[in-house]
Structure formats: C-alpha cells, structure tokens
N, C-alpha and C positions, 0 to 999 in steps of 0.2 A: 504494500500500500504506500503512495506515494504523500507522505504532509507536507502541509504549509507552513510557514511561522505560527508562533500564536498568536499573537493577535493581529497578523497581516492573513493568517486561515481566516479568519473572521471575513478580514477586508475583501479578500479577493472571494471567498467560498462564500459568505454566508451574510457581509452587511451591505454587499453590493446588492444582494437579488434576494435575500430572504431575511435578511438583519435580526438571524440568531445568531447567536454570540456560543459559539463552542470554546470551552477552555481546555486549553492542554497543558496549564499549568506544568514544569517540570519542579515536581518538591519529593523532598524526605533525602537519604543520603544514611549513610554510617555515622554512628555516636560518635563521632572523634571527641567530643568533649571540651574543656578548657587544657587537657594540661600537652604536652610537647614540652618543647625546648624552650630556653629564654630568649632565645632569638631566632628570627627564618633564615639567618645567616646558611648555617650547615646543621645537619640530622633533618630528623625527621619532626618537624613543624605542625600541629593541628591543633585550632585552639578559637575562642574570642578573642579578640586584640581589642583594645580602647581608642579608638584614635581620639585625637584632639576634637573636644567638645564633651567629649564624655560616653559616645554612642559607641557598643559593640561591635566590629563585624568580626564572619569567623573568615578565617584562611588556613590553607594545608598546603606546606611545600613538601617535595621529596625530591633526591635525586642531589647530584651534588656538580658541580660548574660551571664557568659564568660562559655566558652572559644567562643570565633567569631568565624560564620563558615565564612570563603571565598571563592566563589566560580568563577571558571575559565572558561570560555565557551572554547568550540574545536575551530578549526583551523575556522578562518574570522568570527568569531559568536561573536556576543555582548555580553550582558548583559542581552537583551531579551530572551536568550536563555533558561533562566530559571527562565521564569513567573510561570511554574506549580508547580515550589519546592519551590520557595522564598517563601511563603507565611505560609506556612505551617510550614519551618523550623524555620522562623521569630516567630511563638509563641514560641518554645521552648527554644530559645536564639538570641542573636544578629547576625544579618546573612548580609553579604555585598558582591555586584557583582560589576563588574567595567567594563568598556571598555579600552579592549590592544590600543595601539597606532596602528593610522590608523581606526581603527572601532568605530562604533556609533558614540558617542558626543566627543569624544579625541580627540586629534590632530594627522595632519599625524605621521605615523613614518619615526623615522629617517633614513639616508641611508643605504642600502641592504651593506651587508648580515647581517641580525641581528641573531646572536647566543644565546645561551641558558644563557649564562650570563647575557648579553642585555635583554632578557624577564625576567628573575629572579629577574635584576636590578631594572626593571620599577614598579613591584611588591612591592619591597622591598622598594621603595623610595616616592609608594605612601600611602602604610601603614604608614611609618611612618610621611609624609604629612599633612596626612589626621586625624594624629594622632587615630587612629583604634588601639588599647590596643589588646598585644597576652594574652593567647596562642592562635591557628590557629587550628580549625578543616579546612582542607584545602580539597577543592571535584573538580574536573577536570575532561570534559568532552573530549573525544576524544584527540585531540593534545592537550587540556589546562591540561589535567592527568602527560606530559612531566612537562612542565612548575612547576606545583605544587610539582612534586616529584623533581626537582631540587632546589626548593626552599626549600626543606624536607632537601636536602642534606646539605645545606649550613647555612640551622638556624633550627639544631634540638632541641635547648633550647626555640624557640616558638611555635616550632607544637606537636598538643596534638593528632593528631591523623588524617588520611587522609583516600578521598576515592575516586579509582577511576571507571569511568564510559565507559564503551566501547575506552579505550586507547591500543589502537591495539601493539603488538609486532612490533619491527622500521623495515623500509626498507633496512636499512641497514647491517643488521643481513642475510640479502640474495642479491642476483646480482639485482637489478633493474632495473627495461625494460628502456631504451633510453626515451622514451614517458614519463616514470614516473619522470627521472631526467630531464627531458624537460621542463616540468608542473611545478616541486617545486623548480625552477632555483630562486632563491633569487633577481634574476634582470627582471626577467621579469613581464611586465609592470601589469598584473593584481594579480601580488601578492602585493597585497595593504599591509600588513606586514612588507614587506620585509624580512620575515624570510629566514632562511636557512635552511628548511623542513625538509631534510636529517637528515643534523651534530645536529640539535635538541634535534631529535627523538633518536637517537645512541648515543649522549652523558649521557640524561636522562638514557637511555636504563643501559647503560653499569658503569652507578652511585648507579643503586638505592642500590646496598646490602651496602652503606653507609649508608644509613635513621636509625636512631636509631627505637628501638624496642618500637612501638607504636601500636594501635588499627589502624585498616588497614580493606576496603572490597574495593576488584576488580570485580566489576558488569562488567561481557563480553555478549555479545549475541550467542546465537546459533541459528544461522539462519536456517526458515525452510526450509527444503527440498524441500514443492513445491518452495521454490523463489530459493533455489541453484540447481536444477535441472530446471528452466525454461528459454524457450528462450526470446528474443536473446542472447549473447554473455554467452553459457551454459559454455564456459572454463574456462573466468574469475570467472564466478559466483561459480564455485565448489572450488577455493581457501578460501574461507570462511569455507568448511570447518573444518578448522586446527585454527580456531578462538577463540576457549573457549582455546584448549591446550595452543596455543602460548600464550596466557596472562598470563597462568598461571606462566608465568617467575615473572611478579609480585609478586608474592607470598614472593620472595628473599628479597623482603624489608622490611619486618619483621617478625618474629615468631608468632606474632598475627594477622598476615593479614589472611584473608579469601574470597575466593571464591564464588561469586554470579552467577550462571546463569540464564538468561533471554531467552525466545525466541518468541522475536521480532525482531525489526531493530536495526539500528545503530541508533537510535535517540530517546534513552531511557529517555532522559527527558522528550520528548513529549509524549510518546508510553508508558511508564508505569514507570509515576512522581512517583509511591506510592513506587517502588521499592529503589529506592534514597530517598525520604524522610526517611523508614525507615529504610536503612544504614548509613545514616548520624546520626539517632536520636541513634541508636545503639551503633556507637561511639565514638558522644557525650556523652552519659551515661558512657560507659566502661570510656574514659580520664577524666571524674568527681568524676569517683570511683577508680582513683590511689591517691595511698597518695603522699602527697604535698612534 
C-alpha cells in the first residue's frame, strides 16, 4: 500500500475531495527513559534533556564519529520514525533522533503559532543541551526537511552536509484550497505542534539558496501510476504528479546537491530505508573528504 504524508494524506486524499481528516499519527517508541550518559558526546545517549526555558525534549544518540548525523522526523512523527535507518547509520558514525515539542517523550509545545524560528530554536538549544558536538550531517523527512534546511541557513559553520527525504515543494508557492488552510490553522486543536504549516514550509522554501555549498541528496518519490491514476479521489491523486519536478527546486541549495528518485510512497523510511541509508553514508563520506 502506497501513503501519503500525514497530514499532506489529508490534503491530497481526503480534504481536497472529501475533507476527512485521516490521522497516521507516528507515536509510542521504547522506554528509553531519563537516564544514559551525561552527555551525547560518546556512548550510548537516551534521555529528556532540559533545554533553555525549562521545557523537556527527549533525544537518543548511538554510534560513535563525527560528523553526527541528526535526524528530523516529518510533520507529528517522532523519533520512531526512523527505526529502519538509525541502526544502520549508527555503525558508521554517531547518529541522534529527538522528539519536537509536543511529540513522543517531550513536553507539550508551547503556544501556537510556532514558526520556523521556534523549530530551529528548539533544535538548536537542544544540541547544544545535550551537548551533541557538530559538525551536523542533518537528514529530514517530509516537513522535518523544512526545519533542517532552516537550521542549514542559520549555522552553516556546523552543517557538513544534508539530506533531504520526500520534502514536498511548500503550499505556499500556489493558492491553497480553504480545507488545506483549514487543517494546518496553527490553533486548531489537533495540531499538537502548534506549528504554522504554511509560513514554515515558505519561509524554509524561499531561504534555502542561503545554505552554503555542501554535499546535498533530495530523495523525492514518483509515485506510480497505478496509485495516481486510481480511484477514489482520481483529481487529487494526479497532482502528484509534478512531484519529483517540484522538488527539484531543492537543488538551489547547493551546487553539490543531487537528485534521488524513488518510486514508492511518501514514506521512504519505511518503504525503502536502504535508499536513505545510502544517501546519508554518501554524504557522510563526500563532508569527510573536504579539507579541514
């Protein structure tokens, strides 16, 4: 079976042509707990961290040398999100997932509308919390591809190199169905986030040719034909698509970024982990083989 994001499933399946709202929340995960190491330096890491303000999130590093990958799950997805790659990436260097505020073991988030500086922020303040040593191969799934290429923007001196994974072209870049700004309304009540979906995705969008020139893959999917040609809701479904092209706007954020196509679903962690593992090891090597 082929999904969609979660809450872009909505947009394209279900608040285009029938505006039920399906959730596929990704939650629960292992008890890792509070305790680990006193730092995500080296061992094995899984805990709450404090950052500055006083709010929880949790993070798990394994695996041990730099540069640390970080990895960002998509929109309301945890940490669990990337059981199939952590492991894998973990032998070849130090590799850490966290949960954003509001999801899995973190504390709620704070109050709506939370913009791309607020995510960037939370990132940034539990890095350095948690004391987790750059540089940052940084990999983002879906909406967490926003999030990490904003953090690209704003600390090009600790990212060695990024990748991202089905992070769709923003809505904002076109009119938006009513339904669509409905749904990722910042206030309403089952956006556990509190994000600002929209100004997000467009502000990431319209930063990235900021990102200094680093090792870069944009894994898009091309979805097949039987599932964009099947019914029900055949209209929304054939906006897909224009899905590999529109991505390729990514490309603008570096001279070394490159183009991966897939054709599966939207949920290329689970549906083909080897493709991401080996983009990530890819450019890990290329940022290990720039001189210092």
């Amino acid at each position: 079976m082929y999904r969609t994001p979660l809450w872009r499933s909505d947009v394209w399946l279900a608040l285009l042509v029938t505006l039920v709202v399906l959730t596929l929340g990704a939650c629960g995960g292992d008890d890792g707990g509070e305790g680990g190491e006193a730092s995500g330096a080296e061992g094995k890491f899984d805990r709450v961290v404090e950052i500055e303000g006083g709010r929880g999130l949790y993070v798990r590093c394994t695996g041990s040398g730099s540069p640390t990958v970080v990895m960002e799950a998509g929109d309301e997805g945890d940490s669990v999100q990337y059981i199939n790659v952590e492991g894998a990436v973990s032998e070849k260097t130090r590799t850490c997932v966290y949960d954003r505020a509001g999801l899995g073991k973190s504390d709620p988030a704070p109050p709506a509308p939370r913009q791309l500086p607020d995510l960037v922020g939370d990132l940034e303040k539990l890095l350095d919390s948690a004391e987790i040593p750059g540089p940052y191969v940084l990999v983002g799934t879906s909406g967490g591809g926003y999030i990490v290429a904003g953090y690209a923007v704003e600390h090009p001196d600790r990212v060695a190199s990024m990748v991202l994974v089905e992070t769709p072209a923003p809505w904002l870049i076109a009119d938006p169905p009513p339904a669509v700004v409905k749904y990722t309304d910042p206030d309403r009540p089952g956006n556990i986030e509190h994000r600002d979906f929209l100004q997000v995705e467009k502000d990431a969008w319209e930063a990235r040719r900021q990102i200094e020139d680093i090792p870069m893959r944009v894994i898009s999917a091309d979805y097949p034909a039987s599932f964009i040609n099947e019914e029900p809701n055949l209209e929304a479904r054939k906006e897909l698509r224009h899905n590999v092209e529109l991505q390729k706007g990514w490309l603008d954020a570096s001279p070394q970024a490159k183009q991966i196509v897939v054709h599966s679903g939207h949920e290329v962690q689970h549906e083909e982990p080897e493709v991401i593992i080996e983009a990530i090891v890819d450019v890990l090597r290329e940022a290990r083989a720039k001189p210092s």
